[in-house]
KEMIMI-450810 format. One record per residue: residue number from 1; residue in three letters; x, y, z of N, C-alpha, C, O in turn. Coordinates in steps of 0.1 Angstrom, whole numbers. Each point is the difference from the previous one (the first is absolute). Layout:
<sites>
NUM; ALA; X; Y; Z; X; Y; Z; X; Y; Z; X; Y; Z .
...
</sites>
This chain:
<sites>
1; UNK; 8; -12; 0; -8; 12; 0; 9; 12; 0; 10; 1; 6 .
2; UNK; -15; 11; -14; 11; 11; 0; -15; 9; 5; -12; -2; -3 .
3; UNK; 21; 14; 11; -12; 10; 5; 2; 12; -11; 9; 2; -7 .
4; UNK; -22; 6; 9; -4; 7; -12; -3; 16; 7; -9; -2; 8 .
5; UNK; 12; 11; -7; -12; 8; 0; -11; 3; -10; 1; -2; -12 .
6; UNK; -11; 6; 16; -13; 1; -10; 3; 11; -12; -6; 1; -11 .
7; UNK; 15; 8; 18; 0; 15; -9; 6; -3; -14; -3; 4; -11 .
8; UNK; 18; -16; 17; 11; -3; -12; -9; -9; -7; 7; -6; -8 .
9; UNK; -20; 1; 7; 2; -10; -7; -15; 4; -12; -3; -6; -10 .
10; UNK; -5; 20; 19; -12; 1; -11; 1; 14; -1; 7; 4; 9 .
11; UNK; -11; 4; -17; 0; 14; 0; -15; 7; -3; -7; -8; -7 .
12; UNK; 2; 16; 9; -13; 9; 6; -2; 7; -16; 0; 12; -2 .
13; UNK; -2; -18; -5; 1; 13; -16; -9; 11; 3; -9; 0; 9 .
14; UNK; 13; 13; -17; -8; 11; 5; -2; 10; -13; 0; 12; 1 .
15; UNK; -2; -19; -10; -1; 4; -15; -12; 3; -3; -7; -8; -5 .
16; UNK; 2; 23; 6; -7; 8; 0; -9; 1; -13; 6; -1; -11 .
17; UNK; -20; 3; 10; -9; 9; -10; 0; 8; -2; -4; 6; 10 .
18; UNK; 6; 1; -21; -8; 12; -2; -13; 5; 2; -5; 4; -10 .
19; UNK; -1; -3; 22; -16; -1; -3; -8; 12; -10; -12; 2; 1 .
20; UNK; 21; 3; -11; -6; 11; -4; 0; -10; -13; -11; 1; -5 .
21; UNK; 18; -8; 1; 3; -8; -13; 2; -13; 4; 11; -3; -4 .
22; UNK; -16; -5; 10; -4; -11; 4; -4; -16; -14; -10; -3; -6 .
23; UNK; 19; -1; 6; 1; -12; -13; -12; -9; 8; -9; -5; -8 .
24; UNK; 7; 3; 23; -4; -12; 2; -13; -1; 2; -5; 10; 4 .
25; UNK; -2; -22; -7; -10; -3; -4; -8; -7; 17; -12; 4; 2 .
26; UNK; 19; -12; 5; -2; -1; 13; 6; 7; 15; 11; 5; 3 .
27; UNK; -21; -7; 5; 12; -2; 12; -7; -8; 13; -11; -5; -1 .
28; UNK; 18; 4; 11; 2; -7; 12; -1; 8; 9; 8; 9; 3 .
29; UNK; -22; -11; 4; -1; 4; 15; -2; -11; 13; -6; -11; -1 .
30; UNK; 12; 16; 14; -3; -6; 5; -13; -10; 3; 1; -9; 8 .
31; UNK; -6; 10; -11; -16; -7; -2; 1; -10; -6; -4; -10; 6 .
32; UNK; 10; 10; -24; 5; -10; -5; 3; -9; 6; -8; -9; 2 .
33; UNK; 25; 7; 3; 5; -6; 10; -7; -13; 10; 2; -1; 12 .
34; UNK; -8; -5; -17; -7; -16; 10; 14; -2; 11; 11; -3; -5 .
35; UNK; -14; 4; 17; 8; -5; 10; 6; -13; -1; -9; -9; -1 .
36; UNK; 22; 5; 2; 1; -11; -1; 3; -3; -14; 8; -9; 1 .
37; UNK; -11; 12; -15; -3; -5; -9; 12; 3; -10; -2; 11; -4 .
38; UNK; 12; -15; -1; 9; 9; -7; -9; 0; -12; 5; 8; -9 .
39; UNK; -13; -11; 5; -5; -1; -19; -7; 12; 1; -8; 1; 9 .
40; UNK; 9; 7; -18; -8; 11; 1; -13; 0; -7; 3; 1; -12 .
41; UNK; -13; -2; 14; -16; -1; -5; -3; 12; -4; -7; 3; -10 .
42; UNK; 11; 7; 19; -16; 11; -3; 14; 12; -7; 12; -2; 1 .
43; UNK; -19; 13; -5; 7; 11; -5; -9; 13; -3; -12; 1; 0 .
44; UNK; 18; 4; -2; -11; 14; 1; -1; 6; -18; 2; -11; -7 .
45; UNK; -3; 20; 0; 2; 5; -13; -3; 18; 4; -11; 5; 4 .
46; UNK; 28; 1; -7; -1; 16; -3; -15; 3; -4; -8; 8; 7 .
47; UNK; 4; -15; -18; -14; 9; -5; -9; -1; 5; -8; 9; -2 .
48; UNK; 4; -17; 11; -9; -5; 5; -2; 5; 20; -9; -3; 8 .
49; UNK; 18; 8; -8; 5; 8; 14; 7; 8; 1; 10; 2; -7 .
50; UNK; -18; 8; 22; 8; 13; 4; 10; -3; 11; -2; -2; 12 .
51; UNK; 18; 0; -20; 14; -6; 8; 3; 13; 5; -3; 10; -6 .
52; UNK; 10; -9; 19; 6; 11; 13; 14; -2; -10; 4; -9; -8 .
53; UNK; 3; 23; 12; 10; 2; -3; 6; -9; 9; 7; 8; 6 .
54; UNK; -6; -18; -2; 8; -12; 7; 5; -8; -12; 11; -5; 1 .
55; UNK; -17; 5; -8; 3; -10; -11; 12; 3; -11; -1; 6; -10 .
56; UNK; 9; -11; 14; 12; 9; -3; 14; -13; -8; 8; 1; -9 .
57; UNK; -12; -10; 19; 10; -15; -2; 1; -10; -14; -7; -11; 0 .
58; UNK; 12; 13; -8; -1; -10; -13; 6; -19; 5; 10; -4; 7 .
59; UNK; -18; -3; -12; 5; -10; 2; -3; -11; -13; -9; 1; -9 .
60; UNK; 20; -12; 10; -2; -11; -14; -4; -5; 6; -3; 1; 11 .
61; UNK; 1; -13; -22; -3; -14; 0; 11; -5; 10; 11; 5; -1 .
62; UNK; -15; -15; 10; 10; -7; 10; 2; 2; 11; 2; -7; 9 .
63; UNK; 0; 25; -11; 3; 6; 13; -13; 0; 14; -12; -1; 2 .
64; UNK; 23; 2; 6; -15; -6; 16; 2; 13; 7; 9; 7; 4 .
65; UNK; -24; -5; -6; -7; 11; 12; -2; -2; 11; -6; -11; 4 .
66; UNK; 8; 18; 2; 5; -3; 15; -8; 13; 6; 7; 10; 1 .
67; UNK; -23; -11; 5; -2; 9; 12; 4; 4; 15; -3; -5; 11 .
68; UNK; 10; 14; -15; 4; 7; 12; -7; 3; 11; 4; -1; 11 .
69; UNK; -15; 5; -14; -10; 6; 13; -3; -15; 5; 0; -10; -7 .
70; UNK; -4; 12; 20; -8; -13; 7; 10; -14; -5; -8; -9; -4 .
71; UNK; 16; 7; 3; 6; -15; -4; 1; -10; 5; 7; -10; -2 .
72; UNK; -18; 12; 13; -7; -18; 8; -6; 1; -10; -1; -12; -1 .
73; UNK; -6; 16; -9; -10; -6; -13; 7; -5; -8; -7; -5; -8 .
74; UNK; 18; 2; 7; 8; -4; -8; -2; -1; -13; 0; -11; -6 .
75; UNK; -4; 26; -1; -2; 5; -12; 11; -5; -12; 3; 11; -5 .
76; UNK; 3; -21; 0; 7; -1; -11; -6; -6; -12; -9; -8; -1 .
77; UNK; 16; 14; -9; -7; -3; -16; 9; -1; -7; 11; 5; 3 .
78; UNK; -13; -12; -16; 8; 3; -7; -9; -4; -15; -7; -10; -3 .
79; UNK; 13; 23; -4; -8; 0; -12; 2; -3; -12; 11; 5; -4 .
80; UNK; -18; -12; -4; 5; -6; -14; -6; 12; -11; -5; -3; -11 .
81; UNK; 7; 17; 16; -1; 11; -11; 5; 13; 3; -5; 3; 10 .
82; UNK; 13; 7; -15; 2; 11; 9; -13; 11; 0; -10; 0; -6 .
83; UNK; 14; 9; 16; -10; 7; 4; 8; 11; 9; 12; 3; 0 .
84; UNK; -22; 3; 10; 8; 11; 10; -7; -3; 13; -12; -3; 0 .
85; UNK; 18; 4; 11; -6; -4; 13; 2; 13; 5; 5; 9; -7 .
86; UNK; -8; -7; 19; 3; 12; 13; 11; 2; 4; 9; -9; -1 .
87; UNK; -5; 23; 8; 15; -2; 2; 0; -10; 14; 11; -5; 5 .
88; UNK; -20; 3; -1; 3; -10; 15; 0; -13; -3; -2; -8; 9 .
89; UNK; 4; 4; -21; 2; -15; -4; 13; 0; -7; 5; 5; -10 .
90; UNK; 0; -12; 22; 12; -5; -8; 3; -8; -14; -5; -11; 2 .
91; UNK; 8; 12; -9; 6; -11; -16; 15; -1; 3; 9; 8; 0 .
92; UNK; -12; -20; 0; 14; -9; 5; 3; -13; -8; -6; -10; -3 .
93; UNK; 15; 15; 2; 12; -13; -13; 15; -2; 8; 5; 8; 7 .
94; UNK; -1; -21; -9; 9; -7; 2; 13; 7; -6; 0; 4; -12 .
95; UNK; 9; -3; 19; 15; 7; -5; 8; -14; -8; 6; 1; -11 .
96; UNK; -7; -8; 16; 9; -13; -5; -9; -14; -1; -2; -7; 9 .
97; UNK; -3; 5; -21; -12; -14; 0; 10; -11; 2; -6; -9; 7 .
98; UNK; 20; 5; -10; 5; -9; 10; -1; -2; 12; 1; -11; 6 .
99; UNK; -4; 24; 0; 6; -3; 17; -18; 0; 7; -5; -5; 10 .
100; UNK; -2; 13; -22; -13; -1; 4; -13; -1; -9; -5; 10; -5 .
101; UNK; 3; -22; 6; -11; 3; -17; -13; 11; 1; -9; 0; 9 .
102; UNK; 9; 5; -16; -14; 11; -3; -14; -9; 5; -8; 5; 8 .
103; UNK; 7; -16; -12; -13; -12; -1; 2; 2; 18; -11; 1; 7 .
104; UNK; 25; -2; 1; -5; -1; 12; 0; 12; 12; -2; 0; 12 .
105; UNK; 4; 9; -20; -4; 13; 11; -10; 2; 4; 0; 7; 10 .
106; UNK; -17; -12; -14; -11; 5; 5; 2; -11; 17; -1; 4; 12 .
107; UNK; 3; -12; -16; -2; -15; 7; 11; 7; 15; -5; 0; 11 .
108; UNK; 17; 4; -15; 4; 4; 12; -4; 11; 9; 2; 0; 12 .
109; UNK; -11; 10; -20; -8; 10; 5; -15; -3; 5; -7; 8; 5 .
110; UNK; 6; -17; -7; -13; -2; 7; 3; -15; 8; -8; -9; 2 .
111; UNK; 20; 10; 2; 8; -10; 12; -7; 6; 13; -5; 11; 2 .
112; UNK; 5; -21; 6; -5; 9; 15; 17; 4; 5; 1; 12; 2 .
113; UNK; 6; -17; 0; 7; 9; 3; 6; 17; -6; 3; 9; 7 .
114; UNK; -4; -11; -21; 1; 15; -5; -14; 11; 7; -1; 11; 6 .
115; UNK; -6; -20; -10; -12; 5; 7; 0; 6; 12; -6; 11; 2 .
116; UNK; 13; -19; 9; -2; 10; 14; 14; 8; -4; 0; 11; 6 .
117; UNK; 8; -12; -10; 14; 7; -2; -9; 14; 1; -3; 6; 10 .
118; UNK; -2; -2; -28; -10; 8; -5; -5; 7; 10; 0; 12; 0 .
119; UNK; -5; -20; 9; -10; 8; 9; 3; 10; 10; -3; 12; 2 .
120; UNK; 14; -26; 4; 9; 6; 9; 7; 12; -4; 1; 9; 9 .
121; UNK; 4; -5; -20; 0; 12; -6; -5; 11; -5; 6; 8; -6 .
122; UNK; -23; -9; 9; -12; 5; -3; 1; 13; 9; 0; -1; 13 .
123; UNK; 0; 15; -21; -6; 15; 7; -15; 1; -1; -7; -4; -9 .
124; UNK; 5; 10; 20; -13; 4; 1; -12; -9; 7; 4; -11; 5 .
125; UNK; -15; 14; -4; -6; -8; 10; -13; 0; -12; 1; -10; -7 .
126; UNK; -9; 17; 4; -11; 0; -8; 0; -8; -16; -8; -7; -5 .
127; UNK; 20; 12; 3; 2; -5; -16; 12; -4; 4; 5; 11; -3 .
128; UNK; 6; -18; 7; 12; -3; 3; 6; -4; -14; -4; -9; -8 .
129; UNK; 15; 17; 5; 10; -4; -13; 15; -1; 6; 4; 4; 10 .
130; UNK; 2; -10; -22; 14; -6; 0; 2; 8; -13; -8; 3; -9 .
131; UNK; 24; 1; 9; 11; 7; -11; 6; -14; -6; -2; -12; 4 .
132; UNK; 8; 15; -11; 4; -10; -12; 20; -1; 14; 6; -11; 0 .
133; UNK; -4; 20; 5; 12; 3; 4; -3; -7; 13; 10; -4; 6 .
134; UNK; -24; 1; 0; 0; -7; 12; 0; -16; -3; -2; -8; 8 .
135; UNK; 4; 7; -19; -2; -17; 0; 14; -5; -9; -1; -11; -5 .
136; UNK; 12; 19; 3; 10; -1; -6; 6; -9; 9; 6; -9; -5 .
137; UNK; -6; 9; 17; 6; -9; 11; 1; -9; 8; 6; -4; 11 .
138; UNK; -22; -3; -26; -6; -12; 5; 10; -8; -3; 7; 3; -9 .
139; UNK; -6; -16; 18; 9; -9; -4; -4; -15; -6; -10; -7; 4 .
140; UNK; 17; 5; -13; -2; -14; -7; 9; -9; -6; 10; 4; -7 .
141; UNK; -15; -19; 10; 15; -10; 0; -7; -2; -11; -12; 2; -4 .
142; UNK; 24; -6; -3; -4; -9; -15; 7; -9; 0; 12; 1; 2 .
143; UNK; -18; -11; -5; 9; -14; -5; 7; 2; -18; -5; 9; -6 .
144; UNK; 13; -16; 0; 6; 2; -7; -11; 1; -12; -12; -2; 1 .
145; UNK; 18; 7; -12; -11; 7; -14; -9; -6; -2; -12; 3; -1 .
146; UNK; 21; -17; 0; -8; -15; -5; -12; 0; 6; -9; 2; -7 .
147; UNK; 7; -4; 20; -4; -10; 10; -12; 15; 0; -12; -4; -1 .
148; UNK; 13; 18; 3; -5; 14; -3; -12; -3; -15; -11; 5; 2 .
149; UNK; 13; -10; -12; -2; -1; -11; -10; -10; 1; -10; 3; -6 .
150; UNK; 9; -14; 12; -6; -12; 3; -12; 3; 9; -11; -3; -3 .
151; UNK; 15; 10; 17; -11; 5; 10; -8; 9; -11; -13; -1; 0 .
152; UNK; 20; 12; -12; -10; 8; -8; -13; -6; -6; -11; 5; -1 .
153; UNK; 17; -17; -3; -8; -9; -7; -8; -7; 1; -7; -5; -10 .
154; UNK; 5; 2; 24; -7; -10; 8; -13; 12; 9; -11; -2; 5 .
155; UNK; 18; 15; -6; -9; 10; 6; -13; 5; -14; -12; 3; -1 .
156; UNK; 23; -4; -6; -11; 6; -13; -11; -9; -2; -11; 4; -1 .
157; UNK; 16; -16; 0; -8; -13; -1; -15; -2; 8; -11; -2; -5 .
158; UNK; 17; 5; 20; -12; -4; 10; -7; 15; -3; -12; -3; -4 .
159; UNK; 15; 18; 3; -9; 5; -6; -8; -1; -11; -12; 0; 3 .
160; UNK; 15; -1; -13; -7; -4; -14; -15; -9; 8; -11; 3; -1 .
161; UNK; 17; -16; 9; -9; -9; 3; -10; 7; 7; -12; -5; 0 .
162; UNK; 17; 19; 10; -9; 3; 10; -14; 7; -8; -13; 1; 2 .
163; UNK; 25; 6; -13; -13; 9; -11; -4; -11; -9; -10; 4; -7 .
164; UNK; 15; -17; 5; -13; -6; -9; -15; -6; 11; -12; -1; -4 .
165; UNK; 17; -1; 15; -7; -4; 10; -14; 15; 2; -12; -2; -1 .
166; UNK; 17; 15; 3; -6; 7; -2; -11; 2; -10; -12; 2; 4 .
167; UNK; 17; -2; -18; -5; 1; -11; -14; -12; -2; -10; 1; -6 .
168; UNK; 15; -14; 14; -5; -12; 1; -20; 3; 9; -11; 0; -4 .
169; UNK; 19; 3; 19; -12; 6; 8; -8; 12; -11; -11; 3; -1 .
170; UNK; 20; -1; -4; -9; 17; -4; -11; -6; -11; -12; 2; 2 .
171; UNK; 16; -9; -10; -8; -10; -9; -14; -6; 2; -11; -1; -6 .
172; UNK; 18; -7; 22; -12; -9; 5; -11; 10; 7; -12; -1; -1 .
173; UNK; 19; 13; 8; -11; 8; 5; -10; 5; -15; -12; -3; 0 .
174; UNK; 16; 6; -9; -7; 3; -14; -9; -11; -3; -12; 2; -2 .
175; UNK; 15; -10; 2; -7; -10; 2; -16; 1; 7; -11; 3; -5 .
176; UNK; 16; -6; 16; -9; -4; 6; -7; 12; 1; -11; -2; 5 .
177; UNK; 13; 15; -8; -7; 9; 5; -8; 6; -11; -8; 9; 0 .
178; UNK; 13; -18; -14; -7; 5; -15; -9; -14; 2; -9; 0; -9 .
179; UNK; 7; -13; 17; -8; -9; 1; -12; -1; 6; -10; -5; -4 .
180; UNK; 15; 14; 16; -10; -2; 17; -2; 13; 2; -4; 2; 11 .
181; UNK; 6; 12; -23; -2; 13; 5; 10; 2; 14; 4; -9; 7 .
182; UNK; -3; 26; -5; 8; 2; 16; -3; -4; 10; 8; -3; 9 .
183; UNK; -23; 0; -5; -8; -3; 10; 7; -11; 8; -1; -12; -2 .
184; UNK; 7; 18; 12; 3; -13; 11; 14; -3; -3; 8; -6; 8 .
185; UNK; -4; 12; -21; 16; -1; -2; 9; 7; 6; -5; 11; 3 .
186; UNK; 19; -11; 2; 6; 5; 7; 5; 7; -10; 4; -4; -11 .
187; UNK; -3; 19; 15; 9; 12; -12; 14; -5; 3; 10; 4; -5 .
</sites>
């Protein structure tokens, strides 16, 4: 196992919009965000909504959003399209995919231990947030690339299964609820 700090090993991108001339077609608000869930489902559309000058953060495809406010919700996503999020969401990519694969940063951030780290470094009492500079000195062992590469793989995996299992329930509730009407059905 070699130890890590968190700061050396992902970096906070902070690659701005123009919001006067705005290319992008979506964005990411916290709301989006399903607790727990790295796959990102829901998304919002510029046209279709009045966005706060918060919305300021460009992000790609791959990159993981990371809500800062409240992070016992353990708000991470990551999106298979670019778009622009708020400046209080972090977009975070991997500095070195050897030492740390992109596929497994969500998985580490919604670890319970990053999780109380997070917290434990949480200002405020109402809306409690963390800086990208307070979690630089989270610590983490890694086993060698290989063995790093293999846990990636095995994490991606049991997700995929958790969202086909999802997708599965979501089905049978359609189901049954286009058969037997809502009545008596559990929302």
């Amino acid at each position: 196992m070699t130890k890590y700090l968190f700061g050396d090993l992902v970096r906070n991108c902070k690659e701005k919009v123009d919001r006067d001339n705005n290319p992008y077609e979506y964005f990411v608000a916290g709301d989006h965000m399903e607790s727990e869930r790295p796959k990102l489902t829901m998304r919002g559309r510029f046209d279709e909504a009045d966005v706060g000058p918060a919305f300021i953060r460009i992000f790609k495809p791959g990159q993981v959003l990371y809500g800062s406010r409240r992070t016992y919700l353990k708000k991470v996503s990551v999106a298979d399209f670019e778009g622009v999020t708020s400046n209080v969401t972090f977009v975070l990519e991997t500095k070195d995919e050897s030492i740390l694969p992109q596929r497994l940063l969500p998985f580490l951030l919604l670890s319970d231990r990053f999780t109380s780290y997070s917290i434990g470094k949480s200002k405020g009492s109402t809306n409690p947030y963390v800086l990208f500079s307070d979690l630089a000195d989270f610590e983490i062992d890694l086993p060698e690339p290989k063995t790093v590469a293999e846990i990636a793989d095995i994490m991606c995996a049991a997700e995929r299964l958790k969202e086909d299992y999802r997708s599965l329930i979501a089905t049978c509730d359609d189901v049954v609820k286009s058969q037997f009407g809502c009545r008596g059905c559990a929302a």
